[in-house]
C-alpha positions as CSV (number, residue, x, y, z in Angstrom):
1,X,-14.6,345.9,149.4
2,X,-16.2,347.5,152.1
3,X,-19.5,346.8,153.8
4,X,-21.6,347.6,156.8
5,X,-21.3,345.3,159.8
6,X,-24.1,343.9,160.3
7,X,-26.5,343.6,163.5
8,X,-28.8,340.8,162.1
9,X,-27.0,337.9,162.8
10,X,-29.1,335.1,164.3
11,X,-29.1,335.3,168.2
12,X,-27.2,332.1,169.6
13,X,-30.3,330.7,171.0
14,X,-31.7,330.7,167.2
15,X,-28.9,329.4,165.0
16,X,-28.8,326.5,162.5
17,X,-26.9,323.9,164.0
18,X,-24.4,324.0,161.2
19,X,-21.7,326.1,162.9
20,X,-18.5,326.1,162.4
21,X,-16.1,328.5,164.9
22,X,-13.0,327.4,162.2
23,X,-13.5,328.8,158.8
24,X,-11.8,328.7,155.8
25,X,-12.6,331.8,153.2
26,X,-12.8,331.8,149.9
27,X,-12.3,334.7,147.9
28,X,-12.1,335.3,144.1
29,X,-11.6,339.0,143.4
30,X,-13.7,340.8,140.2
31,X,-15.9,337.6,140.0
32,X,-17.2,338.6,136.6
33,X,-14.4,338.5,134.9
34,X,-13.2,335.1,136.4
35,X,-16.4,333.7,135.1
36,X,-15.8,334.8,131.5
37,X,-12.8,333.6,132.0
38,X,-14.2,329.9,132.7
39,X,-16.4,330.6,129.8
40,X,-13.1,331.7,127.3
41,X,-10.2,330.7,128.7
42,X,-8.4,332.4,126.0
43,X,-8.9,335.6,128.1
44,X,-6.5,334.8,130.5
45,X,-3.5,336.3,130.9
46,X,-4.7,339.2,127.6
47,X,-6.5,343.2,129.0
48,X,-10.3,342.4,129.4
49,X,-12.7,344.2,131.3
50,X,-16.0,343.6,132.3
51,X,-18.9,346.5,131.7
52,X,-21.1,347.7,134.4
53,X,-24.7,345.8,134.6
54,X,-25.8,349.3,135.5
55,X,-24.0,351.4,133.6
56,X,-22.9,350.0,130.1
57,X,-20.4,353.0,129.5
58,X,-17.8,352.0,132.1
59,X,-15.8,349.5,133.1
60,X,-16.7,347.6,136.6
61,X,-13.7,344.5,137.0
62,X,-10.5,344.9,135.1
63,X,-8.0,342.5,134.4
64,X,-4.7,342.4,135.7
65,X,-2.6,342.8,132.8
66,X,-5.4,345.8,131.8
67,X,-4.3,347.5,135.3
68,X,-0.7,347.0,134.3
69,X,-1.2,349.3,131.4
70,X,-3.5,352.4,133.0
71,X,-7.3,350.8,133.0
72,X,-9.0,351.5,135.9
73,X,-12.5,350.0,136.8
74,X,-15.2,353.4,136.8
75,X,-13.5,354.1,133.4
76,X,-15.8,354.4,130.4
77,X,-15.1,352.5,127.5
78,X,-13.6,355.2,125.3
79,X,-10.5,356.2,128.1
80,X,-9.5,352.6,128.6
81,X,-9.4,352.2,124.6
82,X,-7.7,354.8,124.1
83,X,-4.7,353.2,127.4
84,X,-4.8,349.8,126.0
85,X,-6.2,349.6,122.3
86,X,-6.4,345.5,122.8
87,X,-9.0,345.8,125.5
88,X,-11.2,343.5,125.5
89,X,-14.5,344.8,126.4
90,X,-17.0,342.2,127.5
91,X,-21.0,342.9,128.6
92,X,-21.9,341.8,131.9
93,X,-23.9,339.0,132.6
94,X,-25.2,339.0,136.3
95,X,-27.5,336.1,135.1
96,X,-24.2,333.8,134.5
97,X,-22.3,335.0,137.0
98,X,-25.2,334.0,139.5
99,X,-25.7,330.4,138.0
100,X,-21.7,329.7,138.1
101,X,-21.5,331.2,141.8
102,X,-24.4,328.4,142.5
103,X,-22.3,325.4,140.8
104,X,-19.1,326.7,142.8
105,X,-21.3,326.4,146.2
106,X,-22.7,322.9,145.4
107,X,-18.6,322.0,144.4
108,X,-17.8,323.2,147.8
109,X,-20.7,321.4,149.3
110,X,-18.9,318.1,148.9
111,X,-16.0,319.0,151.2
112,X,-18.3,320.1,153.9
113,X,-21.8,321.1,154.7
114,X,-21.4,324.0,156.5
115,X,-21.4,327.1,153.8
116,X,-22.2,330.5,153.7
117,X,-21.9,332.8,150.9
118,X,-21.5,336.5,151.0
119,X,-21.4,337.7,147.5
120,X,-20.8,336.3,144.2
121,X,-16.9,335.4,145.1
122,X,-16.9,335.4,148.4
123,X,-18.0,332.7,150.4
124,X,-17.1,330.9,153.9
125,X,-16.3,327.2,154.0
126,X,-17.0,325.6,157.7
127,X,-14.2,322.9,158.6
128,X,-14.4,322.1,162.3
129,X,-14.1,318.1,162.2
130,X,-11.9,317.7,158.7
131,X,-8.5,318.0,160.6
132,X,-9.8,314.0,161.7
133,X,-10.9,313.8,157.6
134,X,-7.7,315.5,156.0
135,X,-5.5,316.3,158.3
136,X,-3.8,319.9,159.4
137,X,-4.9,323.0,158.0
138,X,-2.8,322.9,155.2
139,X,-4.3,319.4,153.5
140,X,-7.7,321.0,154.0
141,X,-7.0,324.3,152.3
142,X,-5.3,321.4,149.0
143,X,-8.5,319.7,149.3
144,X,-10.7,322.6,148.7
145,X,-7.9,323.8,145.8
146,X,-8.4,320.3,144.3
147,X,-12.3,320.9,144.3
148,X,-11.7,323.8,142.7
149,X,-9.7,322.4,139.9
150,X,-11.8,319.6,139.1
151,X,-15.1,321.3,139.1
152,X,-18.6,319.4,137.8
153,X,-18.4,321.1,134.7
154,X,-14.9,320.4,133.8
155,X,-13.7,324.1,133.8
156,X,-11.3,324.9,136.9
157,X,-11.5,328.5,138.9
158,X,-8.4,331.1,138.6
159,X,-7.5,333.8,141.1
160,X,-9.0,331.9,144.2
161,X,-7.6,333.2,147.0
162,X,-7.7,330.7,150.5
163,X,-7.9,331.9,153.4
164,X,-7.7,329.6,156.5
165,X,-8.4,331.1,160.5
166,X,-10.7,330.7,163.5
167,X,-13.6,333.2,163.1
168,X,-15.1,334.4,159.6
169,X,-13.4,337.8,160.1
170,X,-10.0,336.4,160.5
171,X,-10.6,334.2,157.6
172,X,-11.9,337.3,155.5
173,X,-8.4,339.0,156.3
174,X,-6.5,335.9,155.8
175,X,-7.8,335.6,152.4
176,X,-6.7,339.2,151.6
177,X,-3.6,338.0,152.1
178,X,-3.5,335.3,150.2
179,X,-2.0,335.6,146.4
180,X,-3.4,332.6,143.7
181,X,-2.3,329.4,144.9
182,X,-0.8,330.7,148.0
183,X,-2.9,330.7,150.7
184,X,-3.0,331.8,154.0
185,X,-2.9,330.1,157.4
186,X,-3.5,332.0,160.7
187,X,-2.7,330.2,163.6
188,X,-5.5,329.6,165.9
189,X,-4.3,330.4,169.6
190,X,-5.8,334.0,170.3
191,X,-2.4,335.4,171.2
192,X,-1.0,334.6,167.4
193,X,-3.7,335.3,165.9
194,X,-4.4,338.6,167.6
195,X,-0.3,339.4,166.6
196,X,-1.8,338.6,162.7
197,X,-4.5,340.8,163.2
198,X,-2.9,343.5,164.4
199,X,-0.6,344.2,161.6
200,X,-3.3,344.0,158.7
201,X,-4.7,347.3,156.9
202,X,-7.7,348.7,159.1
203,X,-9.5,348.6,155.4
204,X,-10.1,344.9,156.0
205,X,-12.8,346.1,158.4
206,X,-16.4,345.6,157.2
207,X,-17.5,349.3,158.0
208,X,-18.9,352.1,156.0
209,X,-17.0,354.0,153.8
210,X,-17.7,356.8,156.3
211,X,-15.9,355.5,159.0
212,X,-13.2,354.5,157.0
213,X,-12.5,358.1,155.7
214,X,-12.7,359.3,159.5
215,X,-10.3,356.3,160.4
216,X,-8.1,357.6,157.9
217,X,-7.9,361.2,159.0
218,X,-7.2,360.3,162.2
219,X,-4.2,358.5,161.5
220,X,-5.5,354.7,162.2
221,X,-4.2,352.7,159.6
222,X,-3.5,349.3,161.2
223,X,-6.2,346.7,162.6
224,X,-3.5,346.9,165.4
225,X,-3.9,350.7,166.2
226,X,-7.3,350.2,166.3
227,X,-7.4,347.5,168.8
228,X,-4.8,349.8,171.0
229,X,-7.1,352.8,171.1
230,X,-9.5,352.8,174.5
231,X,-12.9,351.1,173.8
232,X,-14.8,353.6,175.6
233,X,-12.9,356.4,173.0
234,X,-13.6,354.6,170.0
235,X,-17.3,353.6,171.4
236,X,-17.9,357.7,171.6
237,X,-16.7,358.2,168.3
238,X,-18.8,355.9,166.0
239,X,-21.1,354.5,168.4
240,X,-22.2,350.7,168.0
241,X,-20.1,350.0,165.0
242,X,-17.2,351.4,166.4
243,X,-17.4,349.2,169.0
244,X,-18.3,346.0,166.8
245,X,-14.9,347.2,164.9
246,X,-12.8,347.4,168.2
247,X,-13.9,344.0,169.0
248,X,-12.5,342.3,165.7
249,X,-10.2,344.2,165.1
250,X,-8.5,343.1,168.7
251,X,-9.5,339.4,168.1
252,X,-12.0,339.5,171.1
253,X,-15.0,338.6,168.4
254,X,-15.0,335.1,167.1
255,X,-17.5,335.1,164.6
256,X,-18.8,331.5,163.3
257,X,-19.5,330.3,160.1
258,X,-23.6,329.7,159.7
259,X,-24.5,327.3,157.4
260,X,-28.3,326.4,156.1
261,X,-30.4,324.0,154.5
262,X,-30.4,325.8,151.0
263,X,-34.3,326.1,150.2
264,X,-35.9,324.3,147.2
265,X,-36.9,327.6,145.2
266,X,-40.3,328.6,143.3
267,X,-39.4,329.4,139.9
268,X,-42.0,330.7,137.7
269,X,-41.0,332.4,133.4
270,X,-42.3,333.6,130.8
271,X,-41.1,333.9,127.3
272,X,-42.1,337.0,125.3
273,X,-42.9,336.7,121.5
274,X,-41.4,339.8,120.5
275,X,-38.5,341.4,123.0
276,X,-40.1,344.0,125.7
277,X,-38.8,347.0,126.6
278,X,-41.3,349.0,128.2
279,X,-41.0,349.2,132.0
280,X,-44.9,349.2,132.3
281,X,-44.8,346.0,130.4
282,X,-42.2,344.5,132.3
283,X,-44.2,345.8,135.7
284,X,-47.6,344.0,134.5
285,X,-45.2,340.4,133.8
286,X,-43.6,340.5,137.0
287,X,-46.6,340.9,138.8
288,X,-47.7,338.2,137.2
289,X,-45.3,335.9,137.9
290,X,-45.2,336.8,141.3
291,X,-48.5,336.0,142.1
292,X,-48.4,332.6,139.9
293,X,-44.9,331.9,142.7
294,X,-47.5,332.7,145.5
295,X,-50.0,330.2,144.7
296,X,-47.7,327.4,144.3
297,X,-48.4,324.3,146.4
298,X,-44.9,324.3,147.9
299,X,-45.4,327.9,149.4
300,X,-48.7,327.5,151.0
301,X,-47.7,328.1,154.7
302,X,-44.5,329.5,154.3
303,X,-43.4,333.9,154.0
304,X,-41.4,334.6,151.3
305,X,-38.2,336.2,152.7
306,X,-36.1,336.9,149.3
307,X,-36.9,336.7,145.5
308,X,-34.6,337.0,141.8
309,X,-35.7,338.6,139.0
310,X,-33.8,337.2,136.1
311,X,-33.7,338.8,132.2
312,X,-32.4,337.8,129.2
313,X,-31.5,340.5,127.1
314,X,-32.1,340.4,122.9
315,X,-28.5,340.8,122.5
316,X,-27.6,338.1,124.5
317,X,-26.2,339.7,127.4
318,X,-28.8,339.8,130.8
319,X,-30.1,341.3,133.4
320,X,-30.8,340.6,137.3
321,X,-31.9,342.0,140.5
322,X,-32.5,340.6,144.2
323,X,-34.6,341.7,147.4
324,X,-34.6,340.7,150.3
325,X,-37.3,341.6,152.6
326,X,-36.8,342.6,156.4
327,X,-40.4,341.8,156.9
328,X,-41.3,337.8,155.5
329,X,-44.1,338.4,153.7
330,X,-46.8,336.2,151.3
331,X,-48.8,339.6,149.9
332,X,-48.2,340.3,146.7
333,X,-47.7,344.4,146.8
334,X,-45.2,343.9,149.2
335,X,-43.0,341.4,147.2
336,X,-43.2,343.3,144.2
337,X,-42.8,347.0,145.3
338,X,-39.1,346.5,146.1
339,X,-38.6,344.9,142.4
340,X,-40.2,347.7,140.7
341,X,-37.9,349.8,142.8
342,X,-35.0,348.3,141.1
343,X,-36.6,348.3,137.9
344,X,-37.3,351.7,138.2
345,X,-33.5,352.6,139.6
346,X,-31.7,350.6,137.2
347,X,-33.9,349.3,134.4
348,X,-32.3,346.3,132.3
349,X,-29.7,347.7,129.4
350,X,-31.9,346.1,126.0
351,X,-35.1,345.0,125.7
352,X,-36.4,341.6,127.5
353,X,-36.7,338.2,125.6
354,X,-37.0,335.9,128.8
355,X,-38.1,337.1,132.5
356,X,-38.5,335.0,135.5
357,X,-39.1,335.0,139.5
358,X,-37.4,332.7,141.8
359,X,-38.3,333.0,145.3
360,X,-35.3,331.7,147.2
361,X,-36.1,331.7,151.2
362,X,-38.9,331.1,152.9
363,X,-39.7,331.4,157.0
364,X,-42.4,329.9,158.8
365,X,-45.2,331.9,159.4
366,X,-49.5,332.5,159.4
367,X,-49.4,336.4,158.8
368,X,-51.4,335.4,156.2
369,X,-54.8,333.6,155.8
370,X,-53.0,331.3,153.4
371,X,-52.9,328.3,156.1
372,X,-56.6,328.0,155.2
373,X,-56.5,327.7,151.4
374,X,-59.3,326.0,150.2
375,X,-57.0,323.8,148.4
376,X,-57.0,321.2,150.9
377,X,-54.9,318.8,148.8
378,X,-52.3,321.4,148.2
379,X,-52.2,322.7,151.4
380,X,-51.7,319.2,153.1
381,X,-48.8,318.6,150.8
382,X,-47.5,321.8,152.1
383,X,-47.1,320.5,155.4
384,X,-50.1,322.8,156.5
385,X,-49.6,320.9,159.6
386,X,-46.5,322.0,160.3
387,X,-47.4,325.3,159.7
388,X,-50.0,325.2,162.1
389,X,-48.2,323.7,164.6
390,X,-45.6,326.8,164.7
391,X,-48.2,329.2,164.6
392,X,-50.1,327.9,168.3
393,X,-46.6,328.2,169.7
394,X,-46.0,331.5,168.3
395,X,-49.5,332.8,169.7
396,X,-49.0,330.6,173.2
397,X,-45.1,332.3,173.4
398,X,-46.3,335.9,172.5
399,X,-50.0,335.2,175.1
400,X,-49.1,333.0,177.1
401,X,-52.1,330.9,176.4
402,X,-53.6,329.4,173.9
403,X,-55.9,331.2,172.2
404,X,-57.9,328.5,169.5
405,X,-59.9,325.5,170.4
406,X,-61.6,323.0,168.8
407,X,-65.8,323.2,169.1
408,X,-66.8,319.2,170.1
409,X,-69.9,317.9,170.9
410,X,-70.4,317.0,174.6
411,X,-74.5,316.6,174.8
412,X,-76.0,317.3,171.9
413,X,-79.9,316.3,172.7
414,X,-79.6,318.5,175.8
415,X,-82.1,320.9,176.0
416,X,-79.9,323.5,177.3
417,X,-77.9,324.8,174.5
418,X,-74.7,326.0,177.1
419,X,-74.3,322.0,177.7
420,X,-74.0,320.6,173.7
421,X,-70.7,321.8,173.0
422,X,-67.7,322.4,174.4
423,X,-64.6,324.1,173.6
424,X,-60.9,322.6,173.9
425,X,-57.3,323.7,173.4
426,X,-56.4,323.4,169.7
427,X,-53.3,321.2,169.1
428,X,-52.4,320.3,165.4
């Protein structure tokens, strides 16, 4: 798994005040396949697979026991047949697989309120304050297993790999350590964990697969390497995320685990008569919908700042894509360009029974004019004030001053028109 570090982490003076500089990760390798597995538990321990939702030819997660016998994920289905004639081939279902990842983050929830996930599987567990709850590091880590095992719904997760360190990226490393029911402790002092650290495969860096082929070739194959190379040297080679890699790599970044309030969502469908599998079609609905999400009460004053697309296919399997937007916006071109985007790039794999929009964040904002709906009613219930409120500190931040007042009446039978009104600061 590799992945771009990332320079759009909130700025200290900006984060949520649920941080938590001890994390435990959680990690569940091909998390399709695990989720089938919930669903059939007779697949465990036989060769499945899991198809790609992009490309229904080949394979994306393998099994285990399929690896043991030659299947490879990037495989199309006709090679690994013809390796393992027992395959089991299943469709994905990104639709499932996102509604199981959601009941697995309100399970962890219980244990502690400080979560944030990464990817479907992979997901960081706050736990500063449960040594005084469950004692050492250990008891937490059971706790969290037990959670896992007696889920809401009554079906435990397999392959969960536990992870337990100070910093998310020590965690993350920690966890790729781990085996099933074995996890992985680091000791918190810098010097042991920096000795932990420095023995683990540089591939545990979240950098692009670039710099991990130019790593390679230059010989660096320990965090540990890394860490011993100058800073400056490394900083000339690959720039800002070289440097970001130095830095965790010799334990000198201590990365915290950011929790949120998870959003209440907008959530707007529509059912099709007959299954729809034009792309113009599918445009027109989703455009729709997104505009119907828009003029819900609950969004008035608020950007939208990511949105699902969900499909259910004829044949049962489904269909889904995310955006995320750098720029918050409430316009309706600019939510649905990046979907059509995706629709365009990877279209769904069958025609469409059941499509719906689900905007997922929102950030405070008056980009747009919609603080001033007409809908007075709704927009109160929006918290209009609220929104307002944030705006004239915006403006008075960004200006210095305020720049809206309210018009009152001072004299309003004076003859001179200058002396009837008079303007004041405006302060919801």
């Amino acid at each position: 798994m590799t992945a771009s570090i990332s320079a759009d982490r909130p700025a200290p003076g900006s984060r949520s005040s649920l941080t938590s500089e001890t994390a435990v990760c959680l990690w569940i390798p091909a998390f399709p396949l695990r989720a089938r597995e919930r669903r059939r538990p007779e697949l465990i321990g036989r060769p499945a697979a899991v198809l790609s939702p992009t490309d229904a030819r080949r394979l994306a997660h393998v099994s285990s026991c399929a690896h043991r016998q030659g299947v490879r994920p990037g495989m199309t289905v006709s090679q690994a047949v013809g390796l393992c004639a027992a395959l089991v081939v299943l469709a994905a279902d990104p639709v499932d697989d996102d509604e199981q990842f959601s009941r697995l983050l309100a399970d962890l929830g219980i244990v502690s309120p400080v979560i944030e996930p990464v990817e479907p599987g992979h997901v960081y567990v706050g736990v500063d304050g449960l040594d005084r709850l469950h004692g050492s590091p250990r008891a937490q880590l059971d706790v969290i297993r037990q959670t896992l095992e007696r889920t809401a719904d009554g079906r435990p997760w397999h392959g969960v790999r536990l992870g337990w360190a100070r910093g998310r990226f020590a965690a993350w490393v920690a966890a790729r350590r781990a085996r099933p029911g074995r996890p992985c402790v680091v000791d918190p002092t810098p010097a042991r964990q920096a000795a932990f650290l420095a023995a683990q495969p540089v591939a545990a860096l979240p950098i692009s697969s670039d710099t991990h082929r130019r790593l390679a070739h230059l010989g660096i194959r320990t965090l540990g390497e890394l860490a011993a190379l100058p800073l400056n040297a490394v900083v000339s080679q690959f720039g800002r995320e070289g440097r970001a890699a130095w830095m965790l790599a010799a334990g000198h970044t201590v990365e915290p685990v950011i929790g949120s309030v998870a959003p209440e969502p907008i959530v707007t469908a529509v059912d099709f008569p007959l299954p729809i599998g034009d792309r113009y079609t599918l445009e027109q609905a989703l455009d729709t919908l997104v505009g119907r999400a828009l003029r819900h009460p609950r969004r008035i004053g608020w950007r939208v700042q990511s949105l699902r697309v969900r499909a259910a296919l004829e044949h049962g399997s489904s269909w889904s894509c995310t955006a995320v937007l750098k720029d918050p916006s409430a316009s309706r071109a600019s939510l649905t360009a990046p979907l059509f985007r995706r629709l365009e790039q990877s279209p769904p794999a069958g025609a469409v029974d059941h499509l719906s929009v689900e905007l997922t964040a929102f950030v405070r904002g008056t980009a747009e004019l919609q603080l001033f709906s007409h809908d007075a009613t709704a927009a109160a219930r929006a918290g209009r004030r609220r929104a307002l409120r944030w705006a004239v500190r915006e403006i008075r931040t960004r200006l210095r001053r305020s720049l809206l007042h309210h018009v009152i009446e001072v004299h309003p039978w004076s003859r001179i028109p200058e002396r009837r009104y008079a303007l004041i600061d405006y302060d919801p």
